[in-house]
C-alpha positions as CSV (number, residue, x, y, z in Angstrom):
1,X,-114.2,-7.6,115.2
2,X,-111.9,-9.1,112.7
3,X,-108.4,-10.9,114.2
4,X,-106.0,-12.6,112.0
5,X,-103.7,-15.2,113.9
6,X,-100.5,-14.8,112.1
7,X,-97.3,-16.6,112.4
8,X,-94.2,-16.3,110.0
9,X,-90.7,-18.7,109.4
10,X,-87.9,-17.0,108.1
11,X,-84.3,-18.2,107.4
12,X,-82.3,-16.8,110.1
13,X,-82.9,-14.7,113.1
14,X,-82.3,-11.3,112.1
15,X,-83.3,-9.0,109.4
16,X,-80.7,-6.7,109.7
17,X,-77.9,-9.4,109.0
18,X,-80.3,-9.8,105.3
19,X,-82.6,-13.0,106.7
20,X,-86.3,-12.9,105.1
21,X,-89.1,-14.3,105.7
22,X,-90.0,-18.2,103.6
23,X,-93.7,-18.5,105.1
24,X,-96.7,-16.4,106.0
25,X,-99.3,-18.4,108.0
26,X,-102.5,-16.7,108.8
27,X,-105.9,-17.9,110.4
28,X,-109.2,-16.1,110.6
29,X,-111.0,-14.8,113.5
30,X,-114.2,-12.7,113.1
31,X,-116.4,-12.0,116.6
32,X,-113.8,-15.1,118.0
33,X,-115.1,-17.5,115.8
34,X,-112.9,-19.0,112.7
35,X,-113.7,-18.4,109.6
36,X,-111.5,-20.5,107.6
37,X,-110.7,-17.6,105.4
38,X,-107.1,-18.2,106.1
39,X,-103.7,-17.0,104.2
40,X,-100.8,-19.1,103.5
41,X,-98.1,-18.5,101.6
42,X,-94.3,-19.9,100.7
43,X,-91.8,-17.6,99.5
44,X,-88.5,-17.7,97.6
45,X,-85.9,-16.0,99.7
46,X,-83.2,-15.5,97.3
47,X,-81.2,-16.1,99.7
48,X,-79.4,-19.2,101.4
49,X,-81.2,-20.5,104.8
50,X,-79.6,-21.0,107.6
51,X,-78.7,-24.8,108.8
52,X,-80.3,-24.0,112.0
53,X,-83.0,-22.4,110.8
54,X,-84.0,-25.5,108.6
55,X,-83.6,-27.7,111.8
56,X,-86.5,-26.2,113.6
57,X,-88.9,-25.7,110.2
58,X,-87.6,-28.1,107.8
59,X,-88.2,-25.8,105.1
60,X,-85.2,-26.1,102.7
61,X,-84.2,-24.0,99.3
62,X,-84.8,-26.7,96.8
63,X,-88.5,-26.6,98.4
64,X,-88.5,-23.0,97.7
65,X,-87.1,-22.7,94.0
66,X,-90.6,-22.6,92.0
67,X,-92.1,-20.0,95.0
68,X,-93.3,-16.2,94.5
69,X,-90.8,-13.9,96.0
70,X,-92.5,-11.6,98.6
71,X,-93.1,-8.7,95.9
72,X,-95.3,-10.7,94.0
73,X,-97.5,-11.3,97.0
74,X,-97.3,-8.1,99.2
75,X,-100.6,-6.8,97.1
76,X,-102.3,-9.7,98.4
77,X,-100.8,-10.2,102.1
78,X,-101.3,-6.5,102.6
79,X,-104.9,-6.4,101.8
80,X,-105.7,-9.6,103.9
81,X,-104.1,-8.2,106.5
82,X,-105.3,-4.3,106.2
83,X,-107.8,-3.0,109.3
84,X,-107.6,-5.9,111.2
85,X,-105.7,-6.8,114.8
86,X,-103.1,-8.7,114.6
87,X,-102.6,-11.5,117.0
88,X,-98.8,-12.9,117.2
89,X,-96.8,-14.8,119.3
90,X,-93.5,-12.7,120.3
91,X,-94.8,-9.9,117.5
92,X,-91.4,-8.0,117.6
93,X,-90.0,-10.8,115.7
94,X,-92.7,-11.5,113.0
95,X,-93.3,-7.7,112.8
96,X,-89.8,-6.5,112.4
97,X,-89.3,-9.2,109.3
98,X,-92.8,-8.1,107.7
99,X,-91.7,-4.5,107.5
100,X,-88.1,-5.7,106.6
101,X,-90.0,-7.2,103.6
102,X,-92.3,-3.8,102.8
103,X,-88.7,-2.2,102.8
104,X,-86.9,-4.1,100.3
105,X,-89.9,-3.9,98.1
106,X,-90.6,-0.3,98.0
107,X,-94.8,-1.1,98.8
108,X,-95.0,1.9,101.0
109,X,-96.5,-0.1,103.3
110,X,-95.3,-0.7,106.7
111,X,-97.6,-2.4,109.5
112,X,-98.4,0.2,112.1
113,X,-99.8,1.7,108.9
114,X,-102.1,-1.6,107.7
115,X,-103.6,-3.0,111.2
116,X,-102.7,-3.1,114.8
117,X,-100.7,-6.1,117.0
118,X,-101.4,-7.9,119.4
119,X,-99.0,-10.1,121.2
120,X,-99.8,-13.0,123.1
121,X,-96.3,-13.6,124.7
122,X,-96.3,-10.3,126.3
123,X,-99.9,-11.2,127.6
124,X,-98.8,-14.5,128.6
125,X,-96.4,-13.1,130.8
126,X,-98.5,-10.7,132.5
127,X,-101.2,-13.4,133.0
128,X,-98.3,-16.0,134.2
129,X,-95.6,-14.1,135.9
130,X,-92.2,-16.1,136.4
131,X,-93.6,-19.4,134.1
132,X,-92.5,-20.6,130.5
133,X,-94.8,-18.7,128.1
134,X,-93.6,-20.7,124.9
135,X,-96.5,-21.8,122.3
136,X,-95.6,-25.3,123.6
137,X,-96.0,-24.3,127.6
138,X,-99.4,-22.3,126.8
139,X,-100.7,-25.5,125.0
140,X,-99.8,-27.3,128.1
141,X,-101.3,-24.7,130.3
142,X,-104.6,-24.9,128.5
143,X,-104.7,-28.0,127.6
144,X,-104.5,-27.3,123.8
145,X,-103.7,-30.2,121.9
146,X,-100.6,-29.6,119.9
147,X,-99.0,-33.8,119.3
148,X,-99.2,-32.9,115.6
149,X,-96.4,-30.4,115.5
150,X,-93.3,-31.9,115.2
151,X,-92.0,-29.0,113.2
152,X,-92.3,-25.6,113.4
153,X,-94.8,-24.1,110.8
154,X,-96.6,-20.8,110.0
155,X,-99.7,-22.0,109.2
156,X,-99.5,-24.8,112.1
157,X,-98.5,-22.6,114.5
158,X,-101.1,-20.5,113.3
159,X,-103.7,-22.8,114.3
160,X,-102.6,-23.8,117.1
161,X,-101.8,-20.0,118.5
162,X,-105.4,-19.0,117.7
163,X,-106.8,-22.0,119.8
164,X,-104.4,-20.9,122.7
165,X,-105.8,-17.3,122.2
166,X,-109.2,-18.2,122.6
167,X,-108.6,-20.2,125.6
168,X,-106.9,-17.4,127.1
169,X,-109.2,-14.8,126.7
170,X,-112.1,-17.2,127.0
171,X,-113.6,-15.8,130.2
172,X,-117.2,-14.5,130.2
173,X,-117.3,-10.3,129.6
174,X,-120.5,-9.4,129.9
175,X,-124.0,-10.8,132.2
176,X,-127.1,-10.7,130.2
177,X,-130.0,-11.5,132.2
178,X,-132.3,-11.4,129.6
179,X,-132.8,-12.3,126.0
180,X,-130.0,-11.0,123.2
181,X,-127.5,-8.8,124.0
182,X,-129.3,-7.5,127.3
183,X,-130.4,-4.2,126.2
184,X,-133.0,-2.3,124.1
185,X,-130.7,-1.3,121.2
186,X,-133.1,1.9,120.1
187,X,-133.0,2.8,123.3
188,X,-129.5,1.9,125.0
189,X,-131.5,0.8,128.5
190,X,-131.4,-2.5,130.4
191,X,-134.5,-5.0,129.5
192,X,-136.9,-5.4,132.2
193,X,-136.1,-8.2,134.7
194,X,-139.0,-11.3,134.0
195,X,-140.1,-12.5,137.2
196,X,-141.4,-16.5,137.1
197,X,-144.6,-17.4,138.7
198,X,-144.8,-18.4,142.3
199,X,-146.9,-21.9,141.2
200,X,-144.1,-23.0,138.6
201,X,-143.5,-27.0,138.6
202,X,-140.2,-27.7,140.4
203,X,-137.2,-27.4,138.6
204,X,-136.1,-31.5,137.8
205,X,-132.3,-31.9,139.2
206,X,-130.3,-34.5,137.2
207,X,-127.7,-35.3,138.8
208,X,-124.2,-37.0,137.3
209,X,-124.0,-40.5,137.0
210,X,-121.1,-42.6,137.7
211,X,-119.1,-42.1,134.8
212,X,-119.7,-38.2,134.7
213,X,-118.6,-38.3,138.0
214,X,-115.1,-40.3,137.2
215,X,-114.7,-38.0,134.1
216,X,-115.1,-34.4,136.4
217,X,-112.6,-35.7,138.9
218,X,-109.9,-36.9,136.1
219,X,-110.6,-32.9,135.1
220,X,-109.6,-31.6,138.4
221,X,-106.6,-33.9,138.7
222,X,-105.1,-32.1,135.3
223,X,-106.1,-28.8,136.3
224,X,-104.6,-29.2,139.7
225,X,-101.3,-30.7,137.6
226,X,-101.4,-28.2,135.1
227,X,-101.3,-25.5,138.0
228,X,-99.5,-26.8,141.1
229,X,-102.3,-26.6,143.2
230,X,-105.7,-28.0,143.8
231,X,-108.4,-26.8,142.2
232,X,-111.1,-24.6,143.7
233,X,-113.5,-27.1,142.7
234,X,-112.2,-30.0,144.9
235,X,-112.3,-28.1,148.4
236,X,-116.2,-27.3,147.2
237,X,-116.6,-31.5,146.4
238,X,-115.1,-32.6,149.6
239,X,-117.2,-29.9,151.6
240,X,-120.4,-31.3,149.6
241,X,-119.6,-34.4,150.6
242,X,-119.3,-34.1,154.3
């Protein structure tokens, strides 16, 4: 399955009051592994960008003067994006500018047409009723390192949003018991279950040393902070213990 981890900054808020887009960030996923294949992309907005604007992304025009307008890239951004999912952070936004862009430049394109969307803010707050669900609060959540952004940037953000994807939809989705994917692929059954001899040596048990025990319980205390509760784990160390 091929996902592409987009993220845009744009010089205002809204399209409709003539605001375009300045960056296209985009990062690679194929079978939820990255691929590096990624697209970036500044562009000259013709137009002036708001102060604000400039305050979170620190994009300015000057920086833009000597960049493509979005015509001369749509060819390419189109056919990096075209046939895969989409996976954005508050898509409305990012989508609503993108086919802003197809508009004004008469492509024919739109992006319901090129790929479908997935957004992770409306999954965050399914997952996390009644919590912040900002990039910066998911990072906290999942402990996704983002100290390196001290502005906002497509490509950054990117990054950062396709390592918060994968930790939120890292849970196991499928049991194989055996070998591969599980299943005779000519024939669509289950493999046979292999049974171990009775006489097998004993399984040796390596249990954690000192240190791996320090660094386990340093994990529970951040998961427990992270969540407002203990962790599951703890009430199953204390019982051990006893």
């Amino acid at each position: 399955m091929r996902q592409i981890v987009l993220d845009t900054e744009t010089t205002g808020l809204e399209p409709a009051e003539g605001h375009r887009i300045i960056e296209i960030g985009c990062v690679e996923l194929i079978d939820r592994r990255l691929t590096g294949n990624n697209f970036h992309q500044y562009i000259q907005p013709d137009r002036k960008i708001d102060a604000g604007a400039v305050e979170v992304h620190g994009i300015d025009n000057a920086f833009l003067a000597d960049k493509p307008r979005f015509e001369d890239i749509v060819d390419d951004f189109a056919g990096y994006i075209s046939g895969a999912e989409l996976i954005i952070h508050n898509a409305p936004f990012d989508v609503g500018f993108m086919d802003h862009e197809f508009r004004l430049c008469d492509c024919g394109h739109q992006t319901a047409d090129l790929c479908t969307v997935l957004d992770t803010l409306s999954m965050a707050r399914r997952m996390h009723p009644g919590q912040r669900n900002s990039l910066d609060a998911l990072c906290k959540r999942y402990t996704v390192n983002n100290t390196h952004r001290e502005l906002h940037g497509a490509l950054l953000d990117a990054e950062i949003l396709a390592d918060v994807y994968l930790a939120m939809t890292g849970g196991q989705v499928t049991l194989s018991l055996g070998s591969g994917s599980g299943a005779d692929s000519s024939t669509g059954t289950a493999e046979p279950i292999r049974h171990l001899a009775a006489d097998r040596p004993a399984l040796r048990v390596i249990r954690a040393n000192t240190e791996e025990i320090a660094a386990h319980r340093s994990r529970l205390e951040a998961i427990a902070e992270l969540s407002g509760a203990p962790a599951v784990w703890t009430g199953l160390e204390d019982d051990t213990a006893q």
